[in-house]
N, C-alpha and C positions, 0 to 999 in steps of 0.2 A: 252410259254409266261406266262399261268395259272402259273404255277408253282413256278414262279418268282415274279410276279406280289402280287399274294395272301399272302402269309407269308408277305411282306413287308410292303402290305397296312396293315394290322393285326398288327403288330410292330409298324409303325407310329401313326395309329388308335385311340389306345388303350393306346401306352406311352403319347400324346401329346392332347387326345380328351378329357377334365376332366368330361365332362357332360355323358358320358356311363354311366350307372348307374352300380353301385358296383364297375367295372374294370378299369374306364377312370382314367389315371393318374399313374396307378400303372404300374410301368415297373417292377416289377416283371412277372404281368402276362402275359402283353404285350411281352416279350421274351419266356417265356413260351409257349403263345400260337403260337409263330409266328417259332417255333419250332417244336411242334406238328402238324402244318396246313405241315409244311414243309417234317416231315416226311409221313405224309400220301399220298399229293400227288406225291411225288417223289417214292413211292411205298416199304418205307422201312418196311421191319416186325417188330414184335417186340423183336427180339434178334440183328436184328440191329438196332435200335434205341437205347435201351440200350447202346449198344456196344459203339457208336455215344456219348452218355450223358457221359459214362467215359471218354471217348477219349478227348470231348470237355474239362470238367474238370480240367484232365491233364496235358493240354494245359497251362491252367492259373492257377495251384495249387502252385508253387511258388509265384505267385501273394498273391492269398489267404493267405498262410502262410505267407509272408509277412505282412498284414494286420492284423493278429492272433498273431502272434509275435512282431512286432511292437510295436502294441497298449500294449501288458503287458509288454513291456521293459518300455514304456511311463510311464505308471502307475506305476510301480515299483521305477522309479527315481523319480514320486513326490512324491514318499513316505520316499526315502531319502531326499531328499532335494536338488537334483541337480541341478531343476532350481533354486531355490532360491538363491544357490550357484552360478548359471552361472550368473540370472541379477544382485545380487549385486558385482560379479567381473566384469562387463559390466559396470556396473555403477562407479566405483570405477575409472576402465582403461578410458571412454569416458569424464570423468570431471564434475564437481557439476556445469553443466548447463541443462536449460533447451533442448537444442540441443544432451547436452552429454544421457540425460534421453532417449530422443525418439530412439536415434544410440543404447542404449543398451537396450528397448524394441524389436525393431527390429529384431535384430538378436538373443535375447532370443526368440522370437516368429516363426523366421524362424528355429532356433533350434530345438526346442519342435516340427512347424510342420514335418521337416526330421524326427525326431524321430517314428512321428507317421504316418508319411505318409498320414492325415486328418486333412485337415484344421477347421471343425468345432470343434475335439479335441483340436486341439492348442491351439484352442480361447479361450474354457472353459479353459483350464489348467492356460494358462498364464494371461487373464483374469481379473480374482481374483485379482493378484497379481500386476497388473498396473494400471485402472481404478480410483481409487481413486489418486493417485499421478497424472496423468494427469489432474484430474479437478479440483485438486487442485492450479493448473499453468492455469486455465482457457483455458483452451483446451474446444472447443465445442464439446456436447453429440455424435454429430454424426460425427464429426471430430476423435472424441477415436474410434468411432467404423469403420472408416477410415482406423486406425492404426491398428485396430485389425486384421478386416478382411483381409488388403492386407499383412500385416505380417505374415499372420497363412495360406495364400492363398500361397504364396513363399516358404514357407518354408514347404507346402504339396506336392510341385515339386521338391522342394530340395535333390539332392543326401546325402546321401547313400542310407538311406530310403525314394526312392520317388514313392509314390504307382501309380499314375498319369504315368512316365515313363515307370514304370515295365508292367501298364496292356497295354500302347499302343505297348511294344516290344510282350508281350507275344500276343496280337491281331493280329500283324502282324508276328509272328513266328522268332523271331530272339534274339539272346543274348542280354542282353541289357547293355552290359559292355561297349561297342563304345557310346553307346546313353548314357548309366552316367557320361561319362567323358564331353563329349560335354556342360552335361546340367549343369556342374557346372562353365561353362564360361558364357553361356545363362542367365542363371537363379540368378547369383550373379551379373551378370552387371543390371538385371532387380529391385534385392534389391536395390543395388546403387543408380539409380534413383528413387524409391520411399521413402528411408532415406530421399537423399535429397529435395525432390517434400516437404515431410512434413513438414519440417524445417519452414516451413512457418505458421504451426499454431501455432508457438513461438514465434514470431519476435517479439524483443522488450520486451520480459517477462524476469527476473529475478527470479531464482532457490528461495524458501522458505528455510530459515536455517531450517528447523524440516523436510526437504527430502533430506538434502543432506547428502552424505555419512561419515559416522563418521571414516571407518576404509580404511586401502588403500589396493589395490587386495592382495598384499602378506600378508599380515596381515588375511585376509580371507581367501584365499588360505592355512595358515598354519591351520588356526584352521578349515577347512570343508573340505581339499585336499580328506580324503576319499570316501568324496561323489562323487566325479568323479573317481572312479576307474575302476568302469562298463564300464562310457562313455570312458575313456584309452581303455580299453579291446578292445571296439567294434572298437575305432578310429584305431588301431594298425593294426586289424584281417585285416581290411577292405585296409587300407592301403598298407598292406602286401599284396595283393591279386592285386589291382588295381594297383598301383604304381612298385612294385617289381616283380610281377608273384610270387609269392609263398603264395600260397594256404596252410593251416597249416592240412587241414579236406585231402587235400591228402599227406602232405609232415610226416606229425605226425600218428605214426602207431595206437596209441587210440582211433583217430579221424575218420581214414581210416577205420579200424575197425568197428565202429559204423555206418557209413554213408554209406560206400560204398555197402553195401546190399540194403540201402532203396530206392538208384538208380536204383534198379531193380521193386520197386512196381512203380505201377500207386499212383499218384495225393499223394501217402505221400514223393515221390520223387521231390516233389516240398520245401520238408524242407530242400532238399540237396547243396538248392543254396549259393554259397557261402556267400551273403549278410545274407539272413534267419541264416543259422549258425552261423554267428557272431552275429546276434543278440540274439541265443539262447545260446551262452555260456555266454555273458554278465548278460540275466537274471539270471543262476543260482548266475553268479558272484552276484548280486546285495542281492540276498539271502544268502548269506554270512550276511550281515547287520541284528543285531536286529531287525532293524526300517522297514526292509523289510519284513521278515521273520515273525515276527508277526501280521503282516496287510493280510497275506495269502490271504484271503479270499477276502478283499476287494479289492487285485490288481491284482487278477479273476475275480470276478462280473468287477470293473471297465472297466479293460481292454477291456472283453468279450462283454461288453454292449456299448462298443464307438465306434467299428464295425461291431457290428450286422446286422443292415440295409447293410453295405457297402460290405460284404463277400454272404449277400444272392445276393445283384443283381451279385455279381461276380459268383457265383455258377449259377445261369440262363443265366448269360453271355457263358458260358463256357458250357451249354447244346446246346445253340444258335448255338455256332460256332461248337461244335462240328456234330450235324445232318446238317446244310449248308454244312458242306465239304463231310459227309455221303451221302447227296443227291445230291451235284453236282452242290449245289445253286451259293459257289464264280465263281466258274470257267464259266457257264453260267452269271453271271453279268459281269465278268470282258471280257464276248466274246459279250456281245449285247454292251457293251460300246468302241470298237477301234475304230470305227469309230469318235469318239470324239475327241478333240485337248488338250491335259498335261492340257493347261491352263484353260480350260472348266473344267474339272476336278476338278484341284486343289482348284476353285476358289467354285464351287458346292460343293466340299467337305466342305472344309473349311467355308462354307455358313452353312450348314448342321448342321457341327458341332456346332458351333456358337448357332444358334436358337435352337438344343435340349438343350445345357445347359444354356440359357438362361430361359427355358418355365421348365428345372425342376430341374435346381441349382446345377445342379451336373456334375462332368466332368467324373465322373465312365458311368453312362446314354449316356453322349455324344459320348465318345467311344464306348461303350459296343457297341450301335445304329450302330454307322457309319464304323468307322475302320474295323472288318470285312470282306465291301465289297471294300472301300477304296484301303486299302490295296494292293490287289492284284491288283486290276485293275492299278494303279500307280506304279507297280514294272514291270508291264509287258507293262509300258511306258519307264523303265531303269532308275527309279528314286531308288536311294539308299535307300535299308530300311530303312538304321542308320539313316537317314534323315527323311525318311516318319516318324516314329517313334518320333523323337526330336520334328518335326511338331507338329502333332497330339499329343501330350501330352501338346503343350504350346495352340496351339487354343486350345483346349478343358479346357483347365485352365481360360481362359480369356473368352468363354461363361460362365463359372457357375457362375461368380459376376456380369454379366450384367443385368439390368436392363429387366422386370421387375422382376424376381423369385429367386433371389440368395439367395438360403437357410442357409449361411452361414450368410448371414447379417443380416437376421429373427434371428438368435441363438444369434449375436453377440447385437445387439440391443434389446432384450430381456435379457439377462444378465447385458448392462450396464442398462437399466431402471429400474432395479430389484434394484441395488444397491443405483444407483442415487436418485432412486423413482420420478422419470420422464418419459415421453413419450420419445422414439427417434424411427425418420421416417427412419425405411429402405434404402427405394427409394434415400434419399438421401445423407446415405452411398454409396450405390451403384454407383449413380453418380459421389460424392466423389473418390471413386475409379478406374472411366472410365478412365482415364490417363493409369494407371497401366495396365489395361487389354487390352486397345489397343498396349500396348505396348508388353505384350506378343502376341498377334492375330499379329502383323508385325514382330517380331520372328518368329513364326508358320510358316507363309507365305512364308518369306525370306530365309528360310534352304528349304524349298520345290522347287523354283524355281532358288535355286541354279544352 
């Protein structure tokens, strides 16, 4: 029972306890140590431990690459100019209203976050570039950051690149090709209603002549079409792969060639996944472009620096699980828990979840935390991964904006007050946004007790 018991209180402890001094709050260290407590009493040596940290890794290295990749695809197109090209052919296609404004913020921001697979990235990125036009239509401070937050929060779930889906597939050991399809019926009916949920902080406003659009999509589309050619590349690969079954990294002997060795290492065989691939021949694509190519530098640091934090919890994530399965810790929680009823469960789980990403803004934490032991215990109730999976990637979405810690809304209200040079209260962003996130949390739920 020690042995179960101890690592865990250690992981809650220390992720969720802020007053420890030095450690409280840091889920780095709290996975760290709650791995090390785990290895020694389970009696592993030190060559298996080791063994265990790769293996864990491994596990979620697709993840990670994902996240590494991503983020400099991301940075790469604001360097071309692709979002700028997406909202103002969003804006052009949606009409010179104030309705047509918010419909083509929206889905430039749920863009941007697929792209990056990080909603506080989104925010910065696309940010910038709305903010002022919304308070210029008398949009309230914290009504923009409303829009920001839930649009950059969607669009960090959003297939292709959804980092949120990838690490609860790779959590609970399964493709997450079933679970991306799913989540783009899921996850766009959940845009839907929050486009329209917003509609409301226009009512009655009239579009300013000096924001409406002067030129019409084809008109833009002619003169910036290159800027999307990256985004073609990756839309194609990706398509190609999901939609058709042809894979190009196997069906292309250059590709095969290159890739099919690195299937054979540990954790750089996480670059092998088909999505990661298409995201890495798009970057070089984008390097192609002057505008790319000369910023070198800057769309490295950028990249590098917007998942920093988010690849290291994934790296302790991934020591975590990999000594739990070295030491025998899931298979023991998922054997003291039968005695429990699906619905006990799911409902604990899903509680779980909930409150860690509530207390630390983040839905990487919430997983890293919980799925893990989740997981198995619910599969060896006969609940389909693809599901446990789909679950657990939407609860865990809808804790990280609730009230009180959403660290996304600290970023996103910090930048609008920056600009504005005004105060805006978090808290009721967040609130602002409770619609939204209960309404992922009854997704979550509802795919579970399917």
């Amino acid at each position: 029972m020690l042995e179960i018991l101890i690592p865990l209180l250690l992981l809650f402890s220390i992720a969720l306890i802020k007053q420890i001094p030095k450690i409280g709050g840091n889920i780095k260290v709290a996975l760290l140590v709650a791995s090390i407590s785990s290895a020694i009493i389970s009696g592993l040596g030190p060559l298996e431990t080791l063994l265990a940290f790769v293996d864990g890794i491994d596990r979620l290295s697709w993840v990670i690459a994902l996240s590494i990749f991503g983020s400099l695809y991301a940075e790469s197109q604001v360097k071309l100019g692709a979002m700028d090209t997406t909202l103002n052919s969003l804006r052009s296609l949606f009409g010179d209203s104030p309705r047509g404004l918010i419909a083509a913020i929206f889905i430039t921001l749920i863009i941007a976050g697929s792209f990056l697979g990080d909603a506080i990235a989104a925010a910065t990125v696309i940010g910038f570039l709305v903010i002022n036009s919304l308070h210029e239509l008398k949009v309230k401070p914290e009504q923009i950051g409303m829009i920001i937050l839930v649009g950059a929060s969607i669009g960090s779930i959003m297939p292709p690149i959804s980092q949120g889906v990838f690490l609860s597939s790779a959590l609970v050991g399964i493709d997450p090709s079933p679970v991306i399809k799913l989540s783009y019926l899921t996850v766009a009916i959940i845009g839907v209603v929050a486009i329209l949920e917003s509609f409301r902080f226009v009512r009655g406003r009239k579009m300013p002549d000096h924001l409406k659009t002067s030129k019409s999509i084809s008109q833009i589309l002619r003169e910036r079409w290159k800027t999307l050619i990256p985004l073609a590349v990756l839309v194609a690969i990706v398509i190609a792969n999901t939609g058709f079954s042809y894979n190009i990294f196997e069906e292309w002997a250059f590709f095969a060639a290159i890739w099919n060795p690195l299937k054979e290492i540990p954790i750089l065989q996480g670059m092998t996944f088909h999505v990661v691939t298409a995201i890495i021949v798009a970057i070089v694509v984008s390097f192609i472009f002057p505008s790319v190519r000369n910023q070198t530098k800057g769309v490295l640091k950028g990249g590098l620096s917007k998942v920093n934090q988010t690849v290291q919890i994934q790296l302790c994530a991934g020591i975590m699980v990999g000594v739990f399965y070295a030491s025998g810790l899931i298979d023991k929680v998922a054997m003291m828990t039968e005695g429990l009823t699906a619905s006990m469960v799911k409902i604990g789980g899903a509680s779980s979840m909930v409150i860690i990403g509530m207390l630390t803004g983040s839905q990487t934490t919430a997983q890293s935390v919980t799925v893990p032991f989740l997981g198995p215990i619910m599969e060896s109730m006969n609940v389909d991964p693809t599901l446990i999976s789909l679950g657990a990637s939407h609860i865990a979405a809808a804790g990280q904006n609730m009230p009180p810690v959403g660290l996304t809304a600290f970023v996103v209200c910090g930048l609008i007050g920056g600009i504005l040079n005004r105060q805006v209260d978090p808290l009721k962003v967040m609130v602002l946004a409770l619609p939204n996130s209960l309404l992922f949390l009854a997704i979550g739920l509802l795919v579970w007790f399917i």
